[in-house]
C-alpha positions in Angstrom: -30.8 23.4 -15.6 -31.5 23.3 -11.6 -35.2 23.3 -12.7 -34.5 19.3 -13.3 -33.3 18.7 -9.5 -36.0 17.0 -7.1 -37.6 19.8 -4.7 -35.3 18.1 -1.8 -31.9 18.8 -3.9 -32.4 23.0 -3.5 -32.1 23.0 0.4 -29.6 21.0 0.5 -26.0 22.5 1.8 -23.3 19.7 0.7 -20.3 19.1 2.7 -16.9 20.8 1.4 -14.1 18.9 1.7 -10.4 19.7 2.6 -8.7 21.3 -0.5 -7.4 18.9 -2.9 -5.1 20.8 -5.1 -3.6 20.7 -8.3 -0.9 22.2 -7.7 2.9 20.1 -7.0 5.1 20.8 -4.6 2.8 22.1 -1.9 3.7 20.8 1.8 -0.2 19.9 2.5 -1.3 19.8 6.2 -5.2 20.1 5.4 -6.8 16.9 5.1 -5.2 14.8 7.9 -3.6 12.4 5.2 -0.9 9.8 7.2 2.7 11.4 5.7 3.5 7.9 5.6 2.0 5.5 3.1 0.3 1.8 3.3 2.2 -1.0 4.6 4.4 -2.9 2.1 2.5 -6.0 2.6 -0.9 -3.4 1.3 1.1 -3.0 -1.9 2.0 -6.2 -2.9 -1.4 -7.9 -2.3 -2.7 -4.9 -4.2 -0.1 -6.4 -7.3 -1.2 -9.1 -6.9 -4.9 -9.1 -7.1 -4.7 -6.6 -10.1 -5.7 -9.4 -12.6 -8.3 -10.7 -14.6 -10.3 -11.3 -11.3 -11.5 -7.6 -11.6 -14.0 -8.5 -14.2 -16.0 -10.1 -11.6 -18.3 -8.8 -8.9 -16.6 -8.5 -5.4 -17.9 -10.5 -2.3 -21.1 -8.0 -1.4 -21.4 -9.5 2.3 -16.8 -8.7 2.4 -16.8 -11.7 5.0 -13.0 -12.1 4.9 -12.5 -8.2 5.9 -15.4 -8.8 8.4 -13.9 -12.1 9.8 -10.5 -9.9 10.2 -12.0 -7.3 12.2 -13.8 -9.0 14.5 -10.8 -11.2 15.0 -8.8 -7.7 15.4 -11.5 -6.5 17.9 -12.0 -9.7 19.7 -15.9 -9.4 18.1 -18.4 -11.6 16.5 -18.7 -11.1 12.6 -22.3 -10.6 12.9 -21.2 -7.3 15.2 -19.3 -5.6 11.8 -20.3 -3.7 8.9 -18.6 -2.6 6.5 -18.8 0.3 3.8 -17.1 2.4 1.5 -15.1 4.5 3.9 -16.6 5.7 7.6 -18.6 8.6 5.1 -20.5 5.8 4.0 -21.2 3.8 6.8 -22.2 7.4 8.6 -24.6 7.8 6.0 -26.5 4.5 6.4 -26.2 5.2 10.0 -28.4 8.3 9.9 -30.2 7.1 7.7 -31.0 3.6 8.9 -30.8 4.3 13.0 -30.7 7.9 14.0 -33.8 9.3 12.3 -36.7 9.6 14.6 -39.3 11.7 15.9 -37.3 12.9 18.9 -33.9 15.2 17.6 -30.3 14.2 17.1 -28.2 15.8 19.4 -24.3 16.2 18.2 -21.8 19.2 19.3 -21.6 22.3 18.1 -18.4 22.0 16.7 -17.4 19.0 15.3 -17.3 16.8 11.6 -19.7 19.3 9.5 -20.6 16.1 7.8 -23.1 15.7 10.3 -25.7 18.3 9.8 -25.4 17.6 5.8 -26.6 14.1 6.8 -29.4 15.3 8.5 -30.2 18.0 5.8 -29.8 14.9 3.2 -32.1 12.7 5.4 -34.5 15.2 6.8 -33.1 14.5 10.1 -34.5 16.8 13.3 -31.2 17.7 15.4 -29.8 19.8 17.7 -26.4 20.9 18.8 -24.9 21.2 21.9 -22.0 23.3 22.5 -18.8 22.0 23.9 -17.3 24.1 26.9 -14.9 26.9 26.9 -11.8 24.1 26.6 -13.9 22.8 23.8 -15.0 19.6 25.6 -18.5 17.7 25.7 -20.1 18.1 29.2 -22.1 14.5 28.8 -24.5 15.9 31.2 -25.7 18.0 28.4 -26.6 15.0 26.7 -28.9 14.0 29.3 -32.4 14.8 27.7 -34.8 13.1 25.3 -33.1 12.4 22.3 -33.7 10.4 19.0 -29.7 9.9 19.0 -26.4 11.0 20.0 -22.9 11.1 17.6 -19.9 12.9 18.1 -16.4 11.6 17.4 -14.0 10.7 19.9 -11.4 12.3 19.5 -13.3 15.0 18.4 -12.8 16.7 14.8 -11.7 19.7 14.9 -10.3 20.2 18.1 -8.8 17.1 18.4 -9.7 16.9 22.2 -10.5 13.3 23.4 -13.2 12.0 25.7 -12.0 9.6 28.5 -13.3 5.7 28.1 -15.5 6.7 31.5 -17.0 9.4 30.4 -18.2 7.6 27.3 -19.5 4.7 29.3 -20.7 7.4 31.9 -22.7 8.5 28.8 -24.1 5.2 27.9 -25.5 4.5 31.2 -27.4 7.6 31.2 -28.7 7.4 27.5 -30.5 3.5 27.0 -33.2 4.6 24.7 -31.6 5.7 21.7 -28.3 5.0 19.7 -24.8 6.3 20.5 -22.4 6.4 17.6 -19.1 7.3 18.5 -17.1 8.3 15.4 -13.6 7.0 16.0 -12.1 8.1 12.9 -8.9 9.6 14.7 -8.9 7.0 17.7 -5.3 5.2 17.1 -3.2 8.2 17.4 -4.3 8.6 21.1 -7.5 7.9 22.1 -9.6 5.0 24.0 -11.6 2.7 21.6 -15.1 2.4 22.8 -15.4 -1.4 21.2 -14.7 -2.8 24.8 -18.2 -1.7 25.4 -20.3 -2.8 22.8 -20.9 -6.2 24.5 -22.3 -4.4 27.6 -24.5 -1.5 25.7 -26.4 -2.9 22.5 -27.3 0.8 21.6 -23.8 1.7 21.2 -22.0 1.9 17.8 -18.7 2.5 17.2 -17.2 3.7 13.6 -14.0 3.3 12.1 -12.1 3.8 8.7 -8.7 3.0 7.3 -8.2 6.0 6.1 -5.4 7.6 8.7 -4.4 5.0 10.7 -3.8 2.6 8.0 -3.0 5.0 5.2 -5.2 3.7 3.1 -7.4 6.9 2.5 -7.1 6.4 -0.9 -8.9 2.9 -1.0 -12.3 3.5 0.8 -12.8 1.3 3.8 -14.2 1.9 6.7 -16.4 0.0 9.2 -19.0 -0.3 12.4 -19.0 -2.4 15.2 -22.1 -2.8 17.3 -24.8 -4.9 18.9 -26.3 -7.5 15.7 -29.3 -6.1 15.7 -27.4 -2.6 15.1 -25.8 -4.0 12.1 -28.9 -5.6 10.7 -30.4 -2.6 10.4 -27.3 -1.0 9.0 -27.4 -3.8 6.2 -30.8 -3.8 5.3 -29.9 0.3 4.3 -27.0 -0.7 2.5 -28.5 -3.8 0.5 -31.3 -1.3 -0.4 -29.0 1.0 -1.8 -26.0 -0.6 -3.1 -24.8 -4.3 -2.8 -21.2 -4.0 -3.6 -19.7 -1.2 -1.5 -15.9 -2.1 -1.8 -14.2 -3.5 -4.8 -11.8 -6.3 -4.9 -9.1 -4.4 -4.2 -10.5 -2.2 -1.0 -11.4 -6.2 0.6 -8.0 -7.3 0.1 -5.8 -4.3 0.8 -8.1 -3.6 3.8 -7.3 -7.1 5.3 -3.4 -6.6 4.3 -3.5 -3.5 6.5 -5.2 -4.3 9.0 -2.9 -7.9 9.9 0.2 -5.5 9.6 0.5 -4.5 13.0 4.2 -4.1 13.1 4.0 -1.5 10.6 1.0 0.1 12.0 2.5 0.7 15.7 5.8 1.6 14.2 4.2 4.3 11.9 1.3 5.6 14.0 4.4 6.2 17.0 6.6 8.2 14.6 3.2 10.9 14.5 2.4 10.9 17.8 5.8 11.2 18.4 6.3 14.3 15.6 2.8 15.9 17.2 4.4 16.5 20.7 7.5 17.7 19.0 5.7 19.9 16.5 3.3 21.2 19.7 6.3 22.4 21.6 7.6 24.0 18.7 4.6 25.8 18.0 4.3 26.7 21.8 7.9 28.3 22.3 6.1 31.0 19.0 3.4 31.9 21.2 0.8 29.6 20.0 -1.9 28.2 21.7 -2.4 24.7 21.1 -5.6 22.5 22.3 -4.6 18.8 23.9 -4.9 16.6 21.0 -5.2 12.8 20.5 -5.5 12.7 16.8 -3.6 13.0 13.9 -3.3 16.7 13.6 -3.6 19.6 16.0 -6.0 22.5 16.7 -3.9 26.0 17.4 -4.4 30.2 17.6 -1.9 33.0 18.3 -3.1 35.8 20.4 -1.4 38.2 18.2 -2.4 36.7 14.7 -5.5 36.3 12.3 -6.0 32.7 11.6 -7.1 33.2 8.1 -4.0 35.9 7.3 -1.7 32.9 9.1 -3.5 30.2 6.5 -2.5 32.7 3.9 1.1 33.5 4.7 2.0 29.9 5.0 -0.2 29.3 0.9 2.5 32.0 0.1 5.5 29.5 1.0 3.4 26.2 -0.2 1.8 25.2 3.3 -1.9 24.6 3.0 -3.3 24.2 6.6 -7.2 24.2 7.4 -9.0 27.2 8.4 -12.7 26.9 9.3 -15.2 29.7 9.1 -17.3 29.1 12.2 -18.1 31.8 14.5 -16.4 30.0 18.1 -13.3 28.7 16.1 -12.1 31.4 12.8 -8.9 31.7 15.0 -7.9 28.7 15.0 -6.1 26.7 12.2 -6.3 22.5 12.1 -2.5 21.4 10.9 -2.5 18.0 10.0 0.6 16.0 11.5 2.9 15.3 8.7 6.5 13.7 7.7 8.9 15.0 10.5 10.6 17.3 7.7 7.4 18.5 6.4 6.4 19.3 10.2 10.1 21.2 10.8 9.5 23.3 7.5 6.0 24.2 8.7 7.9 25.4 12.2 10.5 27.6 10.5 8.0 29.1 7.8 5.5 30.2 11.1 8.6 31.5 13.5 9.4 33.6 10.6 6.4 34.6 10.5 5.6 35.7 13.7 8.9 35.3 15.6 
């Protein structure tokens, strides 16, 4: 019945997320899911709200989970939008601000949501590749452009770019917007929101989705210059005026006051990726410098896509990308520290 789909809809290539599987008992190390879940204080305002208020429309302008960001990030409200997870809000951000006449330039390897978007939105771009330690050179960067994204720390290497070298980035590009996509920033990284008062072309995109836990509830945001976020409102009004329930509002305000909780469990991963990278290291693996949630390793002496394989044989899905510079690597999501100690055992058995 594909003779029914608009002209458009036949070139596009959609985005394929991490696997989701049916299947129980599987230890699953694929989609960068926190091993730990929402705060307590999530849960029971999530109890609470689950009334007879559902049967009316949600707040479409969210200004209490606005007001609680900006007070978070020491902001303005005008400077936040907010959407249904950091997919969404990427979307209107192609849309509304990054397509122009001159390309988008992005990395080579990085969130393959990217060149969907521009497929989806007929968006000129073109990559730049990240050096042999899989870092952005931002001197690379330094041409005519009609935009320039990548996420910080990068996804899915992992590898982070210093708060200098973003700024250093900014100063040389004035003309066109910078997103940095900071879905992985709190297990790490520098936030680039301390700049966005000094560089009105810079936007900065965040989600609740692994920091918070809350990948499960769809929230995720912008912070930028006003004028940035108009624009990014005027998309989203034009396409749908309710992006987050009641629920996504208030359990995204619960999460993000919980900072005890937060610090306490975002520690515990950091904490089990260092120990789960030396562990890996003593088998011979090669492991890229990581500031996010999971990490980005090879072994000399093993295929990455046999390794992804052997470990499905023992109930450990990992990630495994088919991309020419990175087939021999594998993405591990950072999970619970016994989930993390079986994964350790399955692979020294494997190759030890």
């Amino acid at each position: 019945m594909s003779h029914f789909w608009s002209e458009s809809v036949h070139k596009l290539n959609p985005y394929v997320p991490g696997e989701q599987p049916k299947q129980q008992n599987l230890t699953k190390l694929n989609t960068n899911e926190n091993p730990y879940g929402p705060s307590p204080k999530v849960l029971d305002i999530l109890h609470h709200e689950a009334g007879n208020d559902l049967r009316l429309y949600p707040d479409p302008n969210c200004d209490e989970l606005k007001s609680c960001i900006a007070e978070y990030y020491n902001i303005n409200n005008d400077q936040v939008f907010v959407g249904n997870g950091s997919d969404e809000v990427l979307a209107h951000t192609f849309q509304g601000l990054l397509k122009h006449n001159k390309p988008l330039l992005f990395p080579d390897i990085t969130y393959s949501f990217y060149p969907v978007y521009c497929g989806l939105y007929d968006i000129h771009h073109q990559t730049i590749p990240l050096n042999a330690e899989f870092e952005l050179n931002i001197a690379d960067y330094n041409q005519p452009n009609g935009g320039i994204i990548f996420p910080n720390p990068n996804a899915p290497t992992g590898v982070g770019l210093s708060l200098q070298k973003v700024e250093a980035l900014l100063k040389q590009n004035t003309d066109s917007v910078v997103v940095i996509d900071e879905a992985y920033i709190d297990f790490g990284g520098e936030s680039a929101v301390a700049l966005i008062n000094r560089y009105p072309n810079l936007l900065v995109i965040q989600t609740l989705s692994k920091s918070r836990s809350l990948a499960g509830l769809r929230v995720g945001f912008a912070m930028g210059h006003p004028d940035l976020i108009s624009g990014l409102e005027r998309v989203k009004n034009s396409f749908n005026s309710y992006p987050l329930g009641r629920l996504a509002i208030k359990g995204g305000v619960a999460a993000i006051q919980d900072d005890e909780y937060f610090d306490t469990t975002r520690n515990k991963i950091i904490n089990t990726r260092t120990l789960l990278s030396q562990n890996l290291a003593t088998l011979g693996f090669e492991i890229l410098p990581s500031q996010a949630n999971f990490i980005f390793v090879k072994h000399p002496g093993y295929d990455a896509l046999t390794l992804s394989q052997e470990l499905r044989k023992e109930s450990i899905i990992v990630r495994h990308f088919n991309h020419s510079r990175i087939n021999q690597y594998l993405r591990i999501s950072i999970g619970s520290e016994p989930e993390c100690a079986q994964l350790r055992d399955v692979l020294q058995s494997i190759v030890g």
